[in-house]
PDB file of N, CA, C and O in Angstrom:
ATOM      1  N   UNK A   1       0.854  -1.170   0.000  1.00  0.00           N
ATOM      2  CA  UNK A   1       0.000   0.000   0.000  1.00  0.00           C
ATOM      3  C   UNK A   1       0.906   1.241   0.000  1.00  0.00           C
ATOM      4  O   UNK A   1       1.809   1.164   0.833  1.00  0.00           O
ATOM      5  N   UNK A   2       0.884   2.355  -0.726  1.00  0.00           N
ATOM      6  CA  UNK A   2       1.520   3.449  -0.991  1.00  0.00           C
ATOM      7  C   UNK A   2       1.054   4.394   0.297  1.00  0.00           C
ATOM      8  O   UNK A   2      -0.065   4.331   0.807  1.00  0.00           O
ATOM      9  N   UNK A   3       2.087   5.254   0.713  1.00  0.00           N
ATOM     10  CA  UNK A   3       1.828   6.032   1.530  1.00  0.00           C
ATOM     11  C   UNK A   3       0.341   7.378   0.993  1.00  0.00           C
ATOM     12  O   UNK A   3      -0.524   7.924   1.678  1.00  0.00           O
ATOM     13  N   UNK A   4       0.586   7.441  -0.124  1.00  0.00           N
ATOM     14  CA  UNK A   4      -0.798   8.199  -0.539  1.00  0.00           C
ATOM     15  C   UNK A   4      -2.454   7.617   0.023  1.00  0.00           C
ATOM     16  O   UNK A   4      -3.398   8.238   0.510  1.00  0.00           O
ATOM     17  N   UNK A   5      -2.198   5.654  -0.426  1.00  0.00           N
ATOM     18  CA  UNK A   5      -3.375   4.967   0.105  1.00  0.00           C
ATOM     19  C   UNK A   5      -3.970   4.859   1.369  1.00  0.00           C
ATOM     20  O   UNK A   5      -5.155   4.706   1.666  1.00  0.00           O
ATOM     21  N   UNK A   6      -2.158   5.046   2.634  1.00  0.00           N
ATOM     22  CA  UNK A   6      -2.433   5.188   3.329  1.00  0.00           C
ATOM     23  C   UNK A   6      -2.740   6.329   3.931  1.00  0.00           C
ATOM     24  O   UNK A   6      -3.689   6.359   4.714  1.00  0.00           O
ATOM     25  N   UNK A   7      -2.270   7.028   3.763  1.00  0.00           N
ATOM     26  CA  UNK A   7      -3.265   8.746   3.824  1.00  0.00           C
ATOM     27  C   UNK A   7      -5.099   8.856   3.554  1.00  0.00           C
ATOM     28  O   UNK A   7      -6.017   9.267   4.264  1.00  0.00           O
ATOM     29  N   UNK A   8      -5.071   8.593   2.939  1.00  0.00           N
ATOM     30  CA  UNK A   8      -6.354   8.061   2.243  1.00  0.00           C
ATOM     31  C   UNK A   8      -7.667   7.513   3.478  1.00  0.00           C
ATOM     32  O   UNK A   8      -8.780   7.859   3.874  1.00  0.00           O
ATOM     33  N   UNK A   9      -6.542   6.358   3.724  1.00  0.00           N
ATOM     34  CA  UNK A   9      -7.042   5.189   4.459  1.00  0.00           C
ATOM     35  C   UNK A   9      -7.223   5.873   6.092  1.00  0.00           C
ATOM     36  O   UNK A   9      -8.174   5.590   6.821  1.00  0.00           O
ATOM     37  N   UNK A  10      -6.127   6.797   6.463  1.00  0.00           N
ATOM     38  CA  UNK A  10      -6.373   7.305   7.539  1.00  0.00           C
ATOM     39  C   UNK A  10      -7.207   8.752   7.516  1.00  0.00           C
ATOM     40  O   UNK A  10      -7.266   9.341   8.595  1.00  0.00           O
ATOM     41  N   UNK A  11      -7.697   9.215   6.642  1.00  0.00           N
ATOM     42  CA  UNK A  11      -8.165  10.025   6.701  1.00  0.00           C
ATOM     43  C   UNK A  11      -9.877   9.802   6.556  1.00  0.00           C
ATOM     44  O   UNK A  11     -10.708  10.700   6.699  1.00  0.00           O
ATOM     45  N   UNK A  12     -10.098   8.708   6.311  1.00  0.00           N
ATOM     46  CA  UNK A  12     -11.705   7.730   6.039  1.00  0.00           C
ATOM     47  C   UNK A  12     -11.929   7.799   7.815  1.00  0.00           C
ATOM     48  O   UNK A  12     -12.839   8.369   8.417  1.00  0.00           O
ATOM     49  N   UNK A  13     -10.680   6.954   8.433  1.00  0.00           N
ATOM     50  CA  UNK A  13     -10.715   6.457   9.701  1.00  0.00           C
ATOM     51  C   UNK A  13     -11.107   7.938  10.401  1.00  0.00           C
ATOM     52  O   UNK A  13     -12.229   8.185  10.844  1.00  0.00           O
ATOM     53  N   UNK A  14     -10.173   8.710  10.414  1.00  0.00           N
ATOM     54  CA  UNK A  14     -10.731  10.114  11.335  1.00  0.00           C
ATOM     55  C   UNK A  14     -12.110  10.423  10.922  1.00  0.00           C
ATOM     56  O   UNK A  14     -12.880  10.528  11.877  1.00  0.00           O
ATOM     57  N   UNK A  15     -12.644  10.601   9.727  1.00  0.00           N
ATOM     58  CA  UNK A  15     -13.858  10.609   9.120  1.00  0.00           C
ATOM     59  C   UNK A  15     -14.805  10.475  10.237  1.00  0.00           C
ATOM     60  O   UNK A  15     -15.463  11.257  10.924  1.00  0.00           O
ATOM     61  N   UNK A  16     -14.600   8.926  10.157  1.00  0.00           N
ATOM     62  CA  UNK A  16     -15.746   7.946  10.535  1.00  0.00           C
ATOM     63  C   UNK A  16     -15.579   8.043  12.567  1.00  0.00           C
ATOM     64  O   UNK A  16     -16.564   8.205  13.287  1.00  0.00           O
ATOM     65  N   UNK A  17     -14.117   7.897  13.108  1.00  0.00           N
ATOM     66  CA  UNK A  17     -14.417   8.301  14.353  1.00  0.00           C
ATOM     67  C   UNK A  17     -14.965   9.710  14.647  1.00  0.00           C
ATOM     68  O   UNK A  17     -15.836   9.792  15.513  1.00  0.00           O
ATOM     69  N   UNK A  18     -14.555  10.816  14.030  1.00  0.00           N
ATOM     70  CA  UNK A  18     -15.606  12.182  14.037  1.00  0.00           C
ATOM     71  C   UNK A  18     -16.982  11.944  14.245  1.00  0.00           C
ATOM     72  O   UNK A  18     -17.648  12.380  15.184  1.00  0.00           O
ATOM     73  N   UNK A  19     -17.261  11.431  13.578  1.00  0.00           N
ATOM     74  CA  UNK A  19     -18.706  11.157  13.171  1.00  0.00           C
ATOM     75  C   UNK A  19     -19.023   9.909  14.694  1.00  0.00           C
ATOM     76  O   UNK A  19     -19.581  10.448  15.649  1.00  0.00           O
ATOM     77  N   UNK A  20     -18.769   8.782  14.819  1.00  0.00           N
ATOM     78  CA  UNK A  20     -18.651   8.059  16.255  1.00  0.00           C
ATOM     79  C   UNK A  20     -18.765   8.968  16.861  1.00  0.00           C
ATOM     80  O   UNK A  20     -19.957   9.271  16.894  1.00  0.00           O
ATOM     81  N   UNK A  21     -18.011   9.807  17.545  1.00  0.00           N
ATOM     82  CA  UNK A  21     -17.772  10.618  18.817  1.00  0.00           C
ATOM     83  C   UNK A  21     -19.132  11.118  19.147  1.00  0.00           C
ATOM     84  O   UNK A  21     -19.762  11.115  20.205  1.00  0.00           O
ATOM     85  N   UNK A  22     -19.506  11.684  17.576  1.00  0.00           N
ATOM     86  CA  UNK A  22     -20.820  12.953  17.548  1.00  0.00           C
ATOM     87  C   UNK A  22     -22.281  11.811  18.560  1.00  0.00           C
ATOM     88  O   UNK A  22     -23.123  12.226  19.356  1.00  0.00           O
ATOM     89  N   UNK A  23     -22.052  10.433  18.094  1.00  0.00           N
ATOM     90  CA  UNK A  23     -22.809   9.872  18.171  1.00  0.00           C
ATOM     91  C   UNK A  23     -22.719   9.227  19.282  1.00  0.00           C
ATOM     92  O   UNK A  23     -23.702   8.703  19.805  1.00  0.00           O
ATOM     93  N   UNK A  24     -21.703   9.189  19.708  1.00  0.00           N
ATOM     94  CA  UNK A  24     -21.456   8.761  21.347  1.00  0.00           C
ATOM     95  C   UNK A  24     -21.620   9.934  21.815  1.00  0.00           C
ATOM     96  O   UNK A  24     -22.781  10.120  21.451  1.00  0.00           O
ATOM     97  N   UNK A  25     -21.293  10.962  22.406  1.00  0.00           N
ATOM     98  CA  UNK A  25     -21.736  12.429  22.719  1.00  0.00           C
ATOM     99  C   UNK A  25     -23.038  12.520  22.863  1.00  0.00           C
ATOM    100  O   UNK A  25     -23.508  13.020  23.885  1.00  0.00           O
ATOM    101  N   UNK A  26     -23.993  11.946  21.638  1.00  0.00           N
ATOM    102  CA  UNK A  26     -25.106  12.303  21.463  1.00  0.00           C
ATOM    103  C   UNK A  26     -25.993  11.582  22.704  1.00  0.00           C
ATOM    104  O   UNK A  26     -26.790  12.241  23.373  1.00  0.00           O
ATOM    105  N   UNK A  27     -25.722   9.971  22.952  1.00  0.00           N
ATOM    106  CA  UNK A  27     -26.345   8.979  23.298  1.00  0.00           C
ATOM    107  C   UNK A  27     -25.298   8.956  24.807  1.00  0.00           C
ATOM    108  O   UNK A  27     -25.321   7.881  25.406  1.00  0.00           O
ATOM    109  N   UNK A  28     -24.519   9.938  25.342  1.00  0.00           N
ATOM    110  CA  UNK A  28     -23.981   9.552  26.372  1.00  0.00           C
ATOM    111  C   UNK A  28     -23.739   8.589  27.219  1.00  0.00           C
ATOM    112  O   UNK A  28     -24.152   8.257  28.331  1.00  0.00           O
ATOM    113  N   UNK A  29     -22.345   7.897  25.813  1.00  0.00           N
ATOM    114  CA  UNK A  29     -21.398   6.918  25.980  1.00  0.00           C
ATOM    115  C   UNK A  29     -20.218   7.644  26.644  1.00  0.00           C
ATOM    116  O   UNK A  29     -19.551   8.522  26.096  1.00  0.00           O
ATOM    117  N   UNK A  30     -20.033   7.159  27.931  1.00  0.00           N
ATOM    118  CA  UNK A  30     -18.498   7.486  28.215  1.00  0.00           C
ATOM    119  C   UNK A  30     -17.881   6.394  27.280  1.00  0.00           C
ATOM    120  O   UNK A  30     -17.566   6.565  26.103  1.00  0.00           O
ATOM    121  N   UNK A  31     -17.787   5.474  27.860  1.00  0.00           N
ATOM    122  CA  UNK A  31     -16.668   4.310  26.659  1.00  0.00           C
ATOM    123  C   UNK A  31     -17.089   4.845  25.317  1.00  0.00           C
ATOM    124  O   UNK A  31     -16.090   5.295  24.755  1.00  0.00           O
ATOM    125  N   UNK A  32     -17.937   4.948  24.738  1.00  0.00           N
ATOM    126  CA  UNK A  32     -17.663   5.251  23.252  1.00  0.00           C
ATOM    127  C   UNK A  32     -16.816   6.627  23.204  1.00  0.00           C
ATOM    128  O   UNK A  32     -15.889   6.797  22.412  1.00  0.00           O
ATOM    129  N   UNK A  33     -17.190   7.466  24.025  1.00  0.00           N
ATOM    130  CA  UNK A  33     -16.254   8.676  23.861  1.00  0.00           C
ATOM    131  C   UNK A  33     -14.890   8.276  23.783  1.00  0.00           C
ATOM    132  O   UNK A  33     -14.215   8.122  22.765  1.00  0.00           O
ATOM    133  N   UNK A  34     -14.431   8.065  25.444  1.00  0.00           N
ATOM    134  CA  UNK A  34     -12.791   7.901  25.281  1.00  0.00           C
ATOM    135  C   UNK A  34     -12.175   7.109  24.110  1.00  0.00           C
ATOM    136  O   UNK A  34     -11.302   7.537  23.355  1.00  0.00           O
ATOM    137  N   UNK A  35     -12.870   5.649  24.056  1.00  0.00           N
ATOM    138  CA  UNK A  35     -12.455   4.935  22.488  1.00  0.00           C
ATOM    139  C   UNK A  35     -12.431   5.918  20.991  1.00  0.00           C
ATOM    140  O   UNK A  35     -11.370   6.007  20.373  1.00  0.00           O
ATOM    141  N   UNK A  36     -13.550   6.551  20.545  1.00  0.00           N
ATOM    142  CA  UNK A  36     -13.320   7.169  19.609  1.00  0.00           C
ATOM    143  C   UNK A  36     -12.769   8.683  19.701  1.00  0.00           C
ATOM    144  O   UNK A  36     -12.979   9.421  18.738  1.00  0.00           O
ATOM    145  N   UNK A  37     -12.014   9.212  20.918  1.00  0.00           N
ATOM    146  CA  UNK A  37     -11.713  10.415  21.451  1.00  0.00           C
ATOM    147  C   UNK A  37     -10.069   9.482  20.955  1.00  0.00           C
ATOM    148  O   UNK A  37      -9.408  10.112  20.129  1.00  0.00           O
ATOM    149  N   UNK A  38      -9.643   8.530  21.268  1.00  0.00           N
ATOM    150  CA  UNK A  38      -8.507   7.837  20.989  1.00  0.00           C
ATOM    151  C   UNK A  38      -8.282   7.266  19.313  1.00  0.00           C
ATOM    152  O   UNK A  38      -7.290   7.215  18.586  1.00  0.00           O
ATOM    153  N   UNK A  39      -9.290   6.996  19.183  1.00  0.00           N
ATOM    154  CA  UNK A  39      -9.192   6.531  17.098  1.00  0.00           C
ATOM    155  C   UNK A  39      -8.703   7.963  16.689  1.00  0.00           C
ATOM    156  O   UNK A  39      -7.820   8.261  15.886  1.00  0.00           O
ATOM    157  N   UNK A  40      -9.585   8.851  17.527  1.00  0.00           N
ATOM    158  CA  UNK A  40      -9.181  10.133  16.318  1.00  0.00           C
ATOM    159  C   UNK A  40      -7.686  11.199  16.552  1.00  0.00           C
ATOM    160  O   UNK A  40      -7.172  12.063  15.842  1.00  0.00           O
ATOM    161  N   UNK A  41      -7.289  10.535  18.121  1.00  0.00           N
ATOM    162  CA  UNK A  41      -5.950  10.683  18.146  1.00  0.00           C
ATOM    163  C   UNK A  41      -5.150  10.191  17.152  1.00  0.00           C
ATOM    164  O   UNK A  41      -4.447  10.807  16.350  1.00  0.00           O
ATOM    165  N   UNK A  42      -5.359   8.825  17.309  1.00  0.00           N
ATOM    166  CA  UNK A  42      -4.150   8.173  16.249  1.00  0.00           C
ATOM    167  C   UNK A  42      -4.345   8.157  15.114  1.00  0.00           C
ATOM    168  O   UNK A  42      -3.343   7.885  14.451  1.00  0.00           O
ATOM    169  N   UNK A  43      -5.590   8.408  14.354  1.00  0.00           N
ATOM    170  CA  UNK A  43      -5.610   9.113  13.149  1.00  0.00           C
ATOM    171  C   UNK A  43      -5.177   9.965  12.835  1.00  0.00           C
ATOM    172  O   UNK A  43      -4.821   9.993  11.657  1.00  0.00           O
ATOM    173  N   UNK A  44      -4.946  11.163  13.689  1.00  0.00           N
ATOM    174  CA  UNK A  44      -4.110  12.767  13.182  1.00  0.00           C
ATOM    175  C   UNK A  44      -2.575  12.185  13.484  1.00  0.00           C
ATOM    176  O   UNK A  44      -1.646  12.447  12.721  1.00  0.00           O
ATOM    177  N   UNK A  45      -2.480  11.712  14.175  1.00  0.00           N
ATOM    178  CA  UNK A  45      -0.674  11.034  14.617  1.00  0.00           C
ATOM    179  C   UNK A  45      -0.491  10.422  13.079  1.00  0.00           C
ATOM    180  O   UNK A  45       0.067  11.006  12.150  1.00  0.00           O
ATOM    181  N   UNK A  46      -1.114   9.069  13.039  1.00  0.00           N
ATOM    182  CA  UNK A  46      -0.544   8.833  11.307  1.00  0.00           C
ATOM    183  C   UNK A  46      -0.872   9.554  10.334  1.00  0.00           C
ATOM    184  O   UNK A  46       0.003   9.870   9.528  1.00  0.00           O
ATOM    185  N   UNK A  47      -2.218  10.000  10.156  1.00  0.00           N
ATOM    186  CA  UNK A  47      -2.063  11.459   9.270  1.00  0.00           C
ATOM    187  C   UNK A  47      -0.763  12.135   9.192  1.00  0.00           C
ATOM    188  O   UNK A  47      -0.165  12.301   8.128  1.00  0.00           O
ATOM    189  N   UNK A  48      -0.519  12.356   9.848  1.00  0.00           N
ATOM    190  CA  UNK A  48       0.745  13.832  10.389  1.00  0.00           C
ATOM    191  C   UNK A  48       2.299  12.883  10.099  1.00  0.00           C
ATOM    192  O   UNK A  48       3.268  13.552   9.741  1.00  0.00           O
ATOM    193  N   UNK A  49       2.447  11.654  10.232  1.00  0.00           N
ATOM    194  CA  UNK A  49       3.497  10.872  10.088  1.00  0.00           C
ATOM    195  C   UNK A  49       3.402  10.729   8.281  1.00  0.00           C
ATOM    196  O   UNK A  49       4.324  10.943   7.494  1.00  0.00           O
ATOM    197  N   UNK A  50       2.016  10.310   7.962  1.00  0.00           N
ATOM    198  CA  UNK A  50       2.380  10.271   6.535  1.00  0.00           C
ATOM    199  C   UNK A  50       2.594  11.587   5.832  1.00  0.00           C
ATOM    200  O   UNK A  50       3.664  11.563   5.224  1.00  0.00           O
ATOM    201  N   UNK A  51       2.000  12.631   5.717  1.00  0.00           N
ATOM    202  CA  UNK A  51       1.957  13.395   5.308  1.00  0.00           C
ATOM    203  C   UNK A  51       3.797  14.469   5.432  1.00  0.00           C
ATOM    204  O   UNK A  51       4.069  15.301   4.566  1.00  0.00           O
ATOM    205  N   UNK A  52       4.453  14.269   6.242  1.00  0.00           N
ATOM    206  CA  UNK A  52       5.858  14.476   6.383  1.00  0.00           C
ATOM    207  C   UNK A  52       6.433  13.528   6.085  1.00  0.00           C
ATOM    208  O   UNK A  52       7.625  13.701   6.340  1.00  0.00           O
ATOM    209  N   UNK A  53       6.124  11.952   5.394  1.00  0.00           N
ATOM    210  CA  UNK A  53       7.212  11.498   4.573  1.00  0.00           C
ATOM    211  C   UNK A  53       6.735  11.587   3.138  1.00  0.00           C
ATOM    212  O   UNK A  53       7.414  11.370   2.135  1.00  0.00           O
ATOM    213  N   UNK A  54       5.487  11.934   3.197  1.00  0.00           N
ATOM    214  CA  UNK A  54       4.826  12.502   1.509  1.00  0.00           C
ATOM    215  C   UNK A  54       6.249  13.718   1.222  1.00  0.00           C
ATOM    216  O   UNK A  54       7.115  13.770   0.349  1.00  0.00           O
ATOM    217  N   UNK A  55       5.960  14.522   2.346  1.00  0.00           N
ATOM    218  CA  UNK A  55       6.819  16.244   2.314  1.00  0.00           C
ATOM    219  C   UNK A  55       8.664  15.385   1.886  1.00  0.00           C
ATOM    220  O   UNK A  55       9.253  15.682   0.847  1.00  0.00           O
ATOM    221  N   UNK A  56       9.110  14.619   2.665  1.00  0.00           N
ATOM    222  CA  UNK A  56       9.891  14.344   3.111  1.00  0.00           C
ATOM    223  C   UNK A  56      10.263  13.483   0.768  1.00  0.00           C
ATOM    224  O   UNK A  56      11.043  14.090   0.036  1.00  0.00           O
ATOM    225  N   UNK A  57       9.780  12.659   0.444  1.00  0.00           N
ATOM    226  CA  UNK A  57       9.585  12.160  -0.528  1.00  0.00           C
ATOM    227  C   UNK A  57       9.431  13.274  -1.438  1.00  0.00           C
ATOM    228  O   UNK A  57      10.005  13.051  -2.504  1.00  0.00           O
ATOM    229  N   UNK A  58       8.916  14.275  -1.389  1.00  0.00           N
ATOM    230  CA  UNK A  58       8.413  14.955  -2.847  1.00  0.00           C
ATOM    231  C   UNK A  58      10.065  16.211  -2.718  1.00  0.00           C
ATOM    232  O   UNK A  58      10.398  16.696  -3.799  1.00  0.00           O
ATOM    233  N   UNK A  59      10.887  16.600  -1.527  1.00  0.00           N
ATOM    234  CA  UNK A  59      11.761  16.970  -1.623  1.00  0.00           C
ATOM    235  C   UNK A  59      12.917  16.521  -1.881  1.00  0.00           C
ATOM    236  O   UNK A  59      13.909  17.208  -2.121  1.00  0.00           O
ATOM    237  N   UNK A  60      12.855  15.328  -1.846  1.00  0.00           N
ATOM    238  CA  UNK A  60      14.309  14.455  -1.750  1.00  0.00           C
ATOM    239  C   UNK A  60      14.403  14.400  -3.724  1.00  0.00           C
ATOM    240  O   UNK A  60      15.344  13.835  -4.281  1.00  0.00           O
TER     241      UNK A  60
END
């Protein structure tokens, strides 16, 4: 899988926990919160990892 796919792929994932959260929030889930309060951490973490070896790749 190309780092583009995976960009891609993590950016569906933040998507979709955004959208979770709204819906745990809504229906006052603590566990659904902290769980998708945590997906959408590590979605911007690999977001942010791929996207600086995209940077990192398109300069070299």
């Amino acid at each position: 899988m190309t780092p583009k796919q995976q960009l891609q792929l993590w950016d569906d994932e933040l998507a979709r926990a955004t959208q979770d959260l709204w819906l745990s929030e809504k229906l006052d889930d603590r566990g659904g919160i902290a769980w998708n309060k945590e997906r959408i951490r590590w979605a911007k973490i690999k977001i942010s990892e791929l996207r600086d070896l995209l940077a990192y790749k398109e300069g070299a």
